[in-house]
N, C-alpha and C positions, 0 to 999 in steps of 0.2 A: 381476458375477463378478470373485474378485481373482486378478489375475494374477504367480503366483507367478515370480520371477526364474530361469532357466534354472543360474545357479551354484547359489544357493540349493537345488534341487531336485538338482544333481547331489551338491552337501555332503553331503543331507539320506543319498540312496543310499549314500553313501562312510562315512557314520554309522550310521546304522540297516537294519543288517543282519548277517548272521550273523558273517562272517567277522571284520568288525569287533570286534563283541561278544566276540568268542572269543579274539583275540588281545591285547583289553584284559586278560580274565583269567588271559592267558598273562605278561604284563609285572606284572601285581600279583602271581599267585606268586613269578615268579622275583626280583621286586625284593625282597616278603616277604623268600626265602628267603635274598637277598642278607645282610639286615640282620641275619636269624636268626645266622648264620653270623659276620658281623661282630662280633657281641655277644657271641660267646663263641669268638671266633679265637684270645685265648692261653690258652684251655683245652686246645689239641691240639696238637701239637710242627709245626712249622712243614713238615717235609718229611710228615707225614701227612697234615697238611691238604690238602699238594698234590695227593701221591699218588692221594690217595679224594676229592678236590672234586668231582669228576664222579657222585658216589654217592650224596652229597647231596642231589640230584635228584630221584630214581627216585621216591619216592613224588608229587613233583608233575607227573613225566613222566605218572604212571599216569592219576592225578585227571585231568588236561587230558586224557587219549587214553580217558578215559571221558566226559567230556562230547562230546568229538569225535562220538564213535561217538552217543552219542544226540541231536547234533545232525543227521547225516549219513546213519551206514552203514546204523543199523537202523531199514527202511523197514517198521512194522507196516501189516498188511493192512486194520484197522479203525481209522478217522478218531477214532475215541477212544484206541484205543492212540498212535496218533499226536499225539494232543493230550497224553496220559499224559507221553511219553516229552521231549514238549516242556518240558512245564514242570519235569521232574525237572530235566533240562539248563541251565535258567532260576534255578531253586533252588539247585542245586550251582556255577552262576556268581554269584550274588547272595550266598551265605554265604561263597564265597573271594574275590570281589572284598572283602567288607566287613570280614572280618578282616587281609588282606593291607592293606586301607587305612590301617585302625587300628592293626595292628602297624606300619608304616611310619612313620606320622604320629607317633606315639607317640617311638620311637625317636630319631626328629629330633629333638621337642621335649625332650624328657630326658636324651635319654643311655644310654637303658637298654631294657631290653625290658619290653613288657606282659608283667602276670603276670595271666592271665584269673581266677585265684578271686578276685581284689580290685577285679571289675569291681562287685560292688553297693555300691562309693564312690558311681556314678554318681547312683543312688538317691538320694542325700541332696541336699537343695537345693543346701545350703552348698557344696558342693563343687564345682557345675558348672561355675562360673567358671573355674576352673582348665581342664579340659576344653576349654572354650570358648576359651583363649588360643590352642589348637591348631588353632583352625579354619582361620586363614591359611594356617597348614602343609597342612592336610588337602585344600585348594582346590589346592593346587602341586601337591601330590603327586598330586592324582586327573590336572590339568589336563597333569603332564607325562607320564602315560600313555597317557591320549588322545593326545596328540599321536604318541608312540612307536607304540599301536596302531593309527592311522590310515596309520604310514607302512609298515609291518610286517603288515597285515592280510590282504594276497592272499600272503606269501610263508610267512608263521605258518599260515594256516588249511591252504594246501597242502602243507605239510611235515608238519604234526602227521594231516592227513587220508592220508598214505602210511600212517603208521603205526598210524592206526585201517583202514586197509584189510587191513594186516597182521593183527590181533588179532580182525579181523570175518568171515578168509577162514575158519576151521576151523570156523566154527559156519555160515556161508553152505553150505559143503562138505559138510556133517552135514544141515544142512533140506533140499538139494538131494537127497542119499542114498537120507533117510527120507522125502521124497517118490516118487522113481523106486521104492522098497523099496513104497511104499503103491499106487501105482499097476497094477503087476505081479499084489497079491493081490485088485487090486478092479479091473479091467477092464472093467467096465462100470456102475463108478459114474457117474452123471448130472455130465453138467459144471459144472466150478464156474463160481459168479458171477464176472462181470468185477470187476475188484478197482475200485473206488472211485478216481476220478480228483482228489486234493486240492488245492486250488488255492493256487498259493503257497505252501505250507509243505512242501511235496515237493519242491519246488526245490533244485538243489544248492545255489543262490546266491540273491539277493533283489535280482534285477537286473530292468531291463525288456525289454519284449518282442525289444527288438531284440536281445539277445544271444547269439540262434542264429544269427544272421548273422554274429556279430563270430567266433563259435566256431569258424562253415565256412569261413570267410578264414581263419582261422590254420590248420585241418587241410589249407587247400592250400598255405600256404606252410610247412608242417610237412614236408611230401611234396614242395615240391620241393628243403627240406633236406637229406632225407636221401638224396634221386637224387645230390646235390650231394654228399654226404659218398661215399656209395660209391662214386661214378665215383674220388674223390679217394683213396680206398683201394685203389681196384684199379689206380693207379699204381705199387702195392708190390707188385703180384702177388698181391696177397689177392684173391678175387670172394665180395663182400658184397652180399644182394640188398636195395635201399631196406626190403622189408618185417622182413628182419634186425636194419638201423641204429634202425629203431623199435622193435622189440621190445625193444632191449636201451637205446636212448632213456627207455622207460616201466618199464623193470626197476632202470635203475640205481639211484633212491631204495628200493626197496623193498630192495637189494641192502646199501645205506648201514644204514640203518634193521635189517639184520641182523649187518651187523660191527658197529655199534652199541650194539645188545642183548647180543651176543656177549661186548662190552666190558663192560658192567656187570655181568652175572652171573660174569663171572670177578675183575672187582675186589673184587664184592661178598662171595663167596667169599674171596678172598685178605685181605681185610678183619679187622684184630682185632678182639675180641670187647672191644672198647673202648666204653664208656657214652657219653664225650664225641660220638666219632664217631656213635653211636646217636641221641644228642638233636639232632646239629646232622640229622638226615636224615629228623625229624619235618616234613611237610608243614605250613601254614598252617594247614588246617582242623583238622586232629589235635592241633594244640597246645591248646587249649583243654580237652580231653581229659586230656593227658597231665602238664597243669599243674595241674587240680583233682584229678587221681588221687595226685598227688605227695607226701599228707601223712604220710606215715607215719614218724615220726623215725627218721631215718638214723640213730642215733649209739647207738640199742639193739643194733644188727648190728654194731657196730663192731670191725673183724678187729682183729688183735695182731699185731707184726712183731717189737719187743723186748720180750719178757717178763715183761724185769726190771726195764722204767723204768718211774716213774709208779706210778699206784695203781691202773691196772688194772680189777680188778671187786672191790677191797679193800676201795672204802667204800658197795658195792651195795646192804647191809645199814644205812649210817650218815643219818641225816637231824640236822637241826640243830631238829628239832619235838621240842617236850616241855614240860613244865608253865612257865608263864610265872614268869620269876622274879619274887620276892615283892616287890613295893612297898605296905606296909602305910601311905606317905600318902596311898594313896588315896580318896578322901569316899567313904563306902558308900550305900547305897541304888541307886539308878537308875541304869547303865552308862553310863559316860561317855567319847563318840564318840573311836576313835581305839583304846581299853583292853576294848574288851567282852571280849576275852580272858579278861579279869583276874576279869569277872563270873559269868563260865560254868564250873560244878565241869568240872575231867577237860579242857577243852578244851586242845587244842594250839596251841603257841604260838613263832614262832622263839625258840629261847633260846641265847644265842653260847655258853654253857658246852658246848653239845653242837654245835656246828658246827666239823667237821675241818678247816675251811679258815680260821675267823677267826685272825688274827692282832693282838695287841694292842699299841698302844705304849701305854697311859697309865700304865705304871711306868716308863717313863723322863721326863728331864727337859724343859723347854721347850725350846726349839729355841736357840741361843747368844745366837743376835740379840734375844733375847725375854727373857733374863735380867734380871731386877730391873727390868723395864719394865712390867708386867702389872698391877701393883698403879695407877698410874697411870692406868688405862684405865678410862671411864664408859661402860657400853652399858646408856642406860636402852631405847632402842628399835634395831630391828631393820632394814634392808632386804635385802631379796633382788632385785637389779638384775639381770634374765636378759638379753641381749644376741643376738638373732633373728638366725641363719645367722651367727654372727661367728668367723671363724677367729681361729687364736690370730696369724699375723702380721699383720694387718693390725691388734692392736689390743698397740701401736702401731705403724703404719706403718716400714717401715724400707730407706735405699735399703743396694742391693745384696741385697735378700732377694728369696724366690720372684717377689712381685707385680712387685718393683720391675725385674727380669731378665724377667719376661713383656712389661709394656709396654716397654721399653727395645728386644725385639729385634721390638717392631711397627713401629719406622719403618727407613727406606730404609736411612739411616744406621745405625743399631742406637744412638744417640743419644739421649737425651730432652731437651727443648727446653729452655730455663732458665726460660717464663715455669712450663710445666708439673711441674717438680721444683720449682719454688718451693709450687705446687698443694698438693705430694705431700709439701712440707716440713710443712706445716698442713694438712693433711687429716685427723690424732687428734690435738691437742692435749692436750686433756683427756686421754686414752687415756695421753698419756702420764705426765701432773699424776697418774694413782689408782695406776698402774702405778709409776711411778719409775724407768718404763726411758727412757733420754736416749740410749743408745748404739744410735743408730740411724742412723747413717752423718750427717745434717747437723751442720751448726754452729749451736749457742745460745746467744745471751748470758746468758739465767737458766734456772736449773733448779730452778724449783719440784717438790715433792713432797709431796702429800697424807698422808702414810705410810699402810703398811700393808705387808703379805705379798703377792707376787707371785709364782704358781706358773706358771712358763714351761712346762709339762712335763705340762697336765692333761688329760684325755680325756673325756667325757662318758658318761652312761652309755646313752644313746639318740640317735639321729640321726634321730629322729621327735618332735616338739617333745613331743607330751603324753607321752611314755613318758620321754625327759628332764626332764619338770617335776615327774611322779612319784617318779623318779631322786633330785633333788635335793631338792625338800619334803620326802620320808618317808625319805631317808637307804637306800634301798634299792633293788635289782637290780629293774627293770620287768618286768613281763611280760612272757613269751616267746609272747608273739600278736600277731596280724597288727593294727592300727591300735587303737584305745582301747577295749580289750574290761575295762582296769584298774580302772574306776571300777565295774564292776560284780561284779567279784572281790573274793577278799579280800585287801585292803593290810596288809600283814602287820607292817606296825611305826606305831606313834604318829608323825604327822605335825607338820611343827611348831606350826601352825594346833591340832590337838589339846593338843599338851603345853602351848602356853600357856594355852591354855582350860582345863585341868585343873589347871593353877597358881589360875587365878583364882578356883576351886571349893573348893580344898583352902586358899586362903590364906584370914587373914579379913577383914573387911569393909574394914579400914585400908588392905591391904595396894594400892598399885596395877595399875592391872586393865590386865589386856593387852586389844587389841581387834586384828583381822588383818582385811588388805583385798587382794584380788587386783585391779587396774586393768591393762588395755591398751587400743587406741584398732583392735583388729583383734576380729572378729564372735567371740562367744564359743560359740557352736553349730553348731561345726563339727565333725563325729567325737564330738558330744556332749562337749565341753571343760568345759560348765556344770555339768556332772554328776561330772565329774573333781574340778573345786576344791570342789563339794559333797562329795565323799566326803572330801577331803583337809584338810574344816574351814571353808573358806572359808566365812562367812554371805553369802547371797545379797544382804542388802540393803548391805555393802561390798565388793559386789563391780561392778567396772565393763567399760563394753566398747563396742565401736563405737555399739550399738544402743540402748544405755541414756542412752548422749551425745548420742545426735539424739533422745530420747522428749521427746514434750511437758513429762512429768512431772522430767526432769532439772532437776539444781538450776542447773547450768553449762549452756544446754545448746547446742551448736553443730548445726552443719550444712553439714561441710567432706564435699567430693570424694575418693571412694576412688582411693587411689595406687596399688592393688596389688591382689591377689586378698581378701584381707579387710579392708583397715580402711584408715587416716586417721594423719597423723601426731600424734606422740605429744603436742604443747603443751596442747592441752584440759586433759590431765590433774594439768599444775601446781596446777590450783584444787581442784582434787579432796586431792592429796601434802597442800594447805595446811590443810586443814580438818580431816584427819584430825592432823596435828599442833598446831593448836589447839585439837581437842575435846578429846587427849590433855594438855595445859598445862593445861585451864579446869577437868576431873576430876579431875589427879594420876590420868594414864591415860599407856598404855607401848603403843608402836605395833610390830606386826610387818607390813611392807608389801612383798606382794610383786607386781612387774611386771615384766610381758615385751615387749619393742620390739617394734614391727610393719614400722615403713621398711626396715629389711635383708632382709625378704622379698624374695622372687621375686615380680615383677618390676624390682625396685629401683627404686620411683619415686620422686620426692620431690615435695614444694611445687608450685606454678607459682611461688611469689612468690619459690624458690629457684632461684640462678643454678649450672645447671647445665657443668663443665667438660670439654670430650671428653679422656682420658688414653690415648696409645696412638693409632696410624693401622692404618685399615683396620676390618672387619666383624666381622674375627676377635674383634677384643680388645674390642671394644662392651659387650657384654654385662661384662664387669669394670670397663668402666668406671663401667657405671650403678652398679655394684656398691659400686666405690670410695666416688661420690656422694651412694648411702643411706647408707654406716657414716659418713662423714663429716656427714651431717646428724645422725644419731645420738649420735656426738660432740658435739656444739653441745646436744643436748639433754641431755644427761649433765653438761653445765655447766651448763645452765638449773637442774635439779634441785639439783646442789652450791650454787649460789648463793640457791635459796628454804628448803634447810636452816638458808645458813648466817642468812640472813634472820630465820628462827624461833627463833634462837638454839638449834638442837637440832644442829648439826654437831658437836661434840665429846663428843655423847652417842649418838649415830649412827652404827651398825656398818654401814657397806654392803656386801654381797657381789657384785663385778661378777662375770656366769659366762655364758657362751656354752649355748645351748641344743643347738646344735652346728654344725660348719663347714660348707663349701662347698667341690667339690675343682675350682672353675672353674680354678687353676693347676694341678693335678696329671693332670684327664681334660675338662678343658672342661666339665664338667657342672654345671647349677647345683640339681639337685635330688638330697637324697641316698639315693631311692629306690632301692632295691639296689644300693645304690653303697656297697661297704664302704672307700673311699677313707679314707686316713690323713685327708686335708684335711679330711672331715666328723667326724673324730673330734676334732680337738686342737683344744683351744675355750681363750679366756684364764678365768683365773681370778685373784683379787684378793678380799683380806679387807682392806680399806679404813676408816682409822681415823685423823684428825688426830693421836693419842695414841700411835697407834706409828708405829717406825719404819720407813724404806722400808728393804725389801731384797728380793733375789729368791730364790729355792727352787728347784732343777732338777731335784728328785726325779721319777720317775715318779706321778702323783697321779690320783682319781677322784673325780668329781663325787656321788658317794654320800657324799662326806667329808664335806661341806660342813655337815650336820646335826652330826654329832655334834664338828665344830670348833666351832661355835655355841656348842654348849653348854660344851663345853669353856673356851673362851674368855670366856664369862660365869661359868663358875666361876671359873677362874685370876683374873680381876681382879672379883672380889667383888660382880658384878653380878646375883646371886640371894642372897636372903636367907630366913631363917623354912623355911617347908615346899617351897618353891622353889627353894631349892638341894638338900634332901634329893630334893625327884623328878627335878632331874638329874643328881645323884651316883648315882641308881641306873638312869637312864636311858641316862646316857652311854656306859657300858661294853657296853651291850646291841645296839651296831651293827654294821653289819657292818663300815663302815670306821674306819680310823686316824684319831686325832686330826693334822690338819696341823698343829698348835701342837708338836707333837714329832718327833722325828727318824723318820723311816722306818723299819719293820721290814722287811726282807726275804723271812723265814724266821721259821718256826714253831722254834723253839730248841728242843721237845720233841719235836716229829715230823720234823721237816727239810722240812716241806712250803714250798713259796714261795708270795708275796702274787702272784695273780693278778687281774686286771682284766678284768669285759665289757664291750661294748658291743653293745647290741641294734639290729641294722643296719635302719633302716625299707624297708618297715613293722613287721616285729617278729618272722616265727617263722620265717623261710629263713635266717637265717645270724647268727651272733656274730663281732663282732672280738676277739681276746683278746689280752692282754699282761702277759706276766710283767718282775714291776718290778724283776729280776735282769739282763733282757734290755729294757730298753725299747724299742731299735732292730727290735725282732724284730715284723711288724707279720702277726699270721696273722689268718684270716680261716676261719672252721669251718662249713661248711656243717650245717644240720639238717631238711634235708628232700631229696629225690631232687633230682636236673637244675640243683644249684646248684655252685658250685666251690669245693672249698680253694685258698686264695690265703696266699701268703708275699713278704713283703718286707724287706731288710735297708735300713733309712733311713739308717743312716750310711753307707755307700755308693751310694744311691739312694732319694736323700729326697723321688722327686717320684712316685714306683714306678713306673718305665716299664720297666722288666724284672723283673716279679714270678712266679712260679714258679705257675700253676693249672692244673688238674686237677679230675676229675668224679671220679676214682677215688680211694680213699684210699691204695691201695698204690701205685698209679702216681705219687701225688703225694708220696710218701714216697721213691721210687726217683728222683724228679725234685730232689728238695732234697738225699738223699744226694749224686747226681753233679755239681750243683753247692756245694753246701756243706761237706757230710764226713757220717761218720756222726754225731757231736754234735747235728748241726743237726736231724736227721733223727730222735734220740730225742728230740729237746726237742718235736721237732711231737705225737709218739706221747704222753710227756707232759702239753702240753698238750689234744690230744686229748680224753681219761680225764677229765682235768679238766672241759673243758667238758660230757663226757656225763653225768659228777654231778652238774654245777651246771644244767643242763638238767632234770635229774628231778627236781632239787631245788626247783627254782623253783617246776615245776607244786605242788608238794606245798604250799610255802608259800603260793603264790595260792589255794591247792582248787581248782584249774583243772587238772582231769584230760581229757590230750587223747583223741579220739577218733580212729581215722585214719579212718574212715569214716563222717565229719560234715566237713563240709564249713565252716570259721569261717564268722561274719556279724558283723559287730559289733550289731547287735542279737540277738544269741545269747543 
């Protein structure tokens, strides 16, 4: 027989049993509801919050004093009703402990709150990894509630059990009633059965047998209490009899438990009729509910405050669809990917001659610095360098900027050490060799510069990588849906992968042939990514990826350790860059090659065989440091690649475009993921048109990563690097985008309408909210919600460039009233302006994708 230890078995009672159990799922709501509330605390004006914080509550006060009562009050007469009522109370604590976990967990690890419609990510293999980083969190967090419930358990079950005593007395009252009522008209009904005697689960508690013992010791020293307290009262001339000082002993909680109540129905009364307040007072279990019901575009209701700004419901009748403009070098016969448009009578087609909001620069001149340089410039081949989570400061590092003022005020001193600034001095090199920015607070003895254009000032169009790579490939606005619904839509403009396939169609047999490779060293089936660069041109068999690297069948093939949530560092794929520009030499063949890093992911790992440096003291700043250490390996490989161009003798015929897929706002909110994080940080990504043949200089304009397509082209017309039927298909291609050439000065303003150049960005995962910025206003950093329970957010960045006092709101007029009385009214018609704006360009989109939303379908990315 094993003889179980006496702690061991007292643990086991002090664990498993009711009170316990109950007050675990008292600490997971109310920690839930903590985070709920934290996550959107400057949605609601500081003294409201206070005000009504106790109101917040009430729906998880209810839930907990309903599982109370069917763990407790309501004793049914039949052992099945009693088993019924058990396992609701079982279920209803197992579905709010398990969301309460997850929302918790989540929050930690992110930064941000669960959005339960985007929980069948789960689903996908690829994805779980991610997930699974969380488990360390979700151990802590379960492990510190146990501990809180274990210490909380007899004072929690008894305090929430006053109050199911309370809500159980008018219906105990009522059966007692219509019992005495039943008895009276039937007097000599036959006596009922003895009620069923249930063992153990009748119990108030889950204690052993000695516990009526321990109960009748305390009710005599309960009594000789309250002898004790009356004698002590009737020294004041009151006579209080012991049976009085108990009654109102066992009355006082019930008494609390009424001023209580009392309290909350009058808050909850005096409470405005505020949305913010509404959402934060959604219970744990309820939000899953109330986050799938939320799809119904907000921005159709959209009230009017000034009338007269903006366009109002002026261009509610206008779309930018209509007959494709005519490119007659098109090859006839059989639709060629990218133009099927072109092949289908009647079909609709973005055409910029009818889009009220394109604005054009390609009748003005090149930009000053480009004057009589252009002709000088050989781009027989292409690259597209994307740069994985890279803010736009860090590439190049710079001291006295955000990062460099983050670590600086991590140590004691607020000091950073000299071996570690030395670190921070070569940390982007390179970064700073494509950029040609040197003024970055150190000292250098040389200042090399690769040339090329350097836009300090660019924004991207998604902070969700495939709806940014979309962005940037096809020259246009992503999809306004929730993670990679893109590749199965309609891409509504010629990708570049398309247009040079369609060159090589249309030219003839002499002419040299373009061939396009997408490579990364991170899993390319993830959110179906494979299917993305398939729609977007990519041929599958140039195309590469974690998994084609380690196949037997690879030509390179390694079998290096994953650093990060997908993939492996980037070196494998030098031999890959190499072959592709020697098959290109050996044919009289012309390379378009586009990759995306993988090491500046999340987790930020690098190498083993890389020596890792701590930047920054303490736990706080960790996570930026690793951060630091991936873009800096990054860098090093952004040399490797500079130096097997220049090896191939193809660098001075090699266009590179460095561009951030998008940022990180670990300086601005500590977060490193930019999952409804509409953070300036994850918008302003670098950007560089990189070119031994021009020269360096930087650009400060406000700029978008949709440009970068039609500057290509651009830029290959201006210096003569299309010839024959290849220049005519993008002389007539070019003008057909939606963005400005960055080879020319900025337009601001529509000169015929007075309309301004505005900018989206589609905040991941893709259909709860847009950042927008008008490039009149660049500093003006708004944020537009497009679905229920999300928030308009404003920031002015030249006064607060790190947005730690930004203006949100769940309401559109409250958040319109919130930036008038700090800004003026100006500010406050630019937002109503902008507003209008984004709710065209939101209907507009769907029209362009044929992605007509439903609000009562619910996305899938298998939709």
């Amino acid at each position: 027989m094993v003889c179980i230890p006496s702690w061991l078995t007292r643990l086991g009672a002090r664990l498993a049993n009711r009170p316990f159990i109950f007050t675990f799922a008292v600490s997971a709501l109310f920690a839930s509801k903590l985070a709920h509330i934290h996550s959107h605390r400057n949605a609601v004006a500081t003294g409201r919050l206070f005000t009504f914080f106790s109101t917040f509550f009430v729906q998880d006060i209810l839930v907990l004093l309903l599982i109370r009562l069917l763990l407790d009050q309501w004793s049914p007469r039949t052992q099945i009703l009693h088993y019924a009522t058990t396992a609701v109370a079982g279920l209803l604590i197992l579905y709010n402990v398990a969301l309460s976990l997850i929302s918790i967990t989540f929050y930690l690890v992110s930064g941000a709150e669960i959005h339960w419609r985007n929980l069948n990510l789960v689903s996908d293999p690829t994805s779980r990894a991610i997930f699974l980083s969380g488990l360390v969190t979700f151990i802590l967090v379960a492990s510190c509630l146990i501990v809180l419930a274990w210490l909380l358990q007899n004072v929690c079950y008894r305090v929430f059990g006053w109050g199911a005593d309370m809500l159980h007395f008018p219906w105990a009252m009522a059966r007692t009633a219509t019992n005495r009522f039943l008895r009276k008209r039937n007097i000599y009904s036959p006596l009922p059965d003895p009620e069923p005697v249930i063992a153990e689960e009748n119990q108030y508690d889950d204690v052993d047998d000695e516990a009526w013992l321990e109960d009748f010791v305390e009710h005599g020293k309960s009594q000789t209490l309250y002898s004790r307290i009356s004698q002590r009262v009737s020294t004041f001339g009151v006579r209080v009899q012991p049976s009085t000082v108990r009654r109102i002993h066992y009355g006082m909680p019930y008494f609390f438990w009424s001023l209580f109540t009392i309290a909350m129905m009058v808050l909850l009364l005096e409470r405005p009729d505020d949305r913010s307040l509404l959402f934060l007072s959604w219970t744990t279990g309820l939000l899953p509910f109330v986050d799938v019901s939320s799809t119904a575009p907000l921005l159709d209701q959209l009230p009017s405050k000034f009338e007269q700004v903006g366009i109002q419901h002026q261009w509610d009748e206008k779309s930018a669809l209509g007959e494709p403009p005519k490119m007659d070098w098109l090859p006839k016969g059989k639709p060629l990917a990218g133009f099927e448009d072109w092949y289908t009578p009647n079909e609709l087609h973005y055409n910029a001659a009818k889009d009220p909001m394109k604005i054009s620069n390609l009748d003005q001149p090149v930009l000053e610095e480009l004057k009589d340089k252009l002709k000088d410039v050989s781009v027989k081949h292409v690259m597209l360098f994307l740069l994985e989570s890279t803010r736009n400061d860090i590439f190049p590092f710079k001291k006295g900027g955000h990062m460099w003022e983050k670590f600086k005020d991590s140590y004691p001193d607020k000091k950073i050490p000299e071996d570690v600034e030395e670190r921070l001095k070569n940390l982007m090199p390179n970064a700073r060799y494509v950029t040609g920015d040197y003024d970055d607070g150190f000292k250098h003895d040389k200042t090399p510069k690769r040339g090329g254009a350097h836009f300090s000032n660019a924004y991207t169009s998604g902070t969700y990588t495939l709806k940014s790579l979309v962005g940037t490939i096809c020259g246009l606005n992503p999809l306004i849906a929730d993670f990679n619904l893109d590749y199965k839509r309609h891409i509504y403009q010629p990708c570049l992968p398309h247009i040079f396939d369609a060159m090589n169609k249309a030219e003839d047999e002499s002419a040299a042939k373009w061939k396009s490779y997408f490579f990364q060293t991170a899993m390319i089936h993830y959110d179906n990514h494979h299917k993305l660069m398939a729609a977007c041109g990519y041929p599958e068999e140039n195309t590469q990826d974690r998994d084609s690297l380690r196949s037997e069948n690879a030509k390179h093939r390694v079998d290096l350790e994953d650093i990060n949530y997908f993939g492996f560092q980037e070196d494998p794929l030098e031999d890959y860059m190499r072959d592709a520009f020697n098959d290109a030499k050996e044919n009289n063949g012309r390379v378009f090659l586009t990759h995306i890093t993988s090491t500046s992911h999340h987790a930020y790992g690098i190498p083993k065989n890389e020596t890792y440096t701590a930047i920054g003291a303490g736990k706080d700043i960790d996570e930026m440091s690793h951060y630091a250490n991936a873009e800096s390996y990054d860098d090093k490989w952004i040399g490797k690649v500079l130096k097997m161009l220049d090896n191939q003798g193809v660098a001075n015929e090699t266009l590179i475009v460095f561009l951030g897929d998008h940022g990180v706002s670990l300086v601005e909110n500590g977060k490193a993921s930019p999952y409804y994080n509409p953070s300036v940080g994850s918008d302003h990504v670098p950007l560089v048109f990189s070119h031994p043949s021009l020269p360096a200089f930087n650009v400060e304009h406000a700029v978008h990563s949709t440009q970068v397509l039609p500057t290509i082209l651009d830029l290959m017309l201006e210096s003569g690097s299309f010839e024959g039927v290849s220049r005519k298909a993008a002389e007539s291609l070019v003008g057909n985008y939606e963005g400005q050439s960055l080879l020319r000065p900025m337009q601001m303003v529509n000169n015929q309408t007075g309309q301004a150049q505005w900018h989206f960005t589609v905040v991941n995962p893709g259909r709860a909210m847009l950042n927008v910025r008008d490039v009149r206003y660049p500093d003006r950093h708004l944020s537009v919600p497009l679905i229920d329970n999300t928030e308009w957010r404003l920031s002015d960045l030249s006064v607060d460039p790190l947005e730690k006092d930004p203006i949100q709101a769940f309401d559109y007029l409250s958040f319109l009233d919130s930036v008038e009385k700090k800004w003026g009214v100006e500010w406050a018609q630019w937002v109503e302006e902008g507003a209008f704006m984004t709710r065209w360009h939101v209907q507009e989109n769907g029209k362009r994708w044929r992605y007509e939303r439903n609000p009562n379908v619910q996305e899938t990315r298998d939709q």
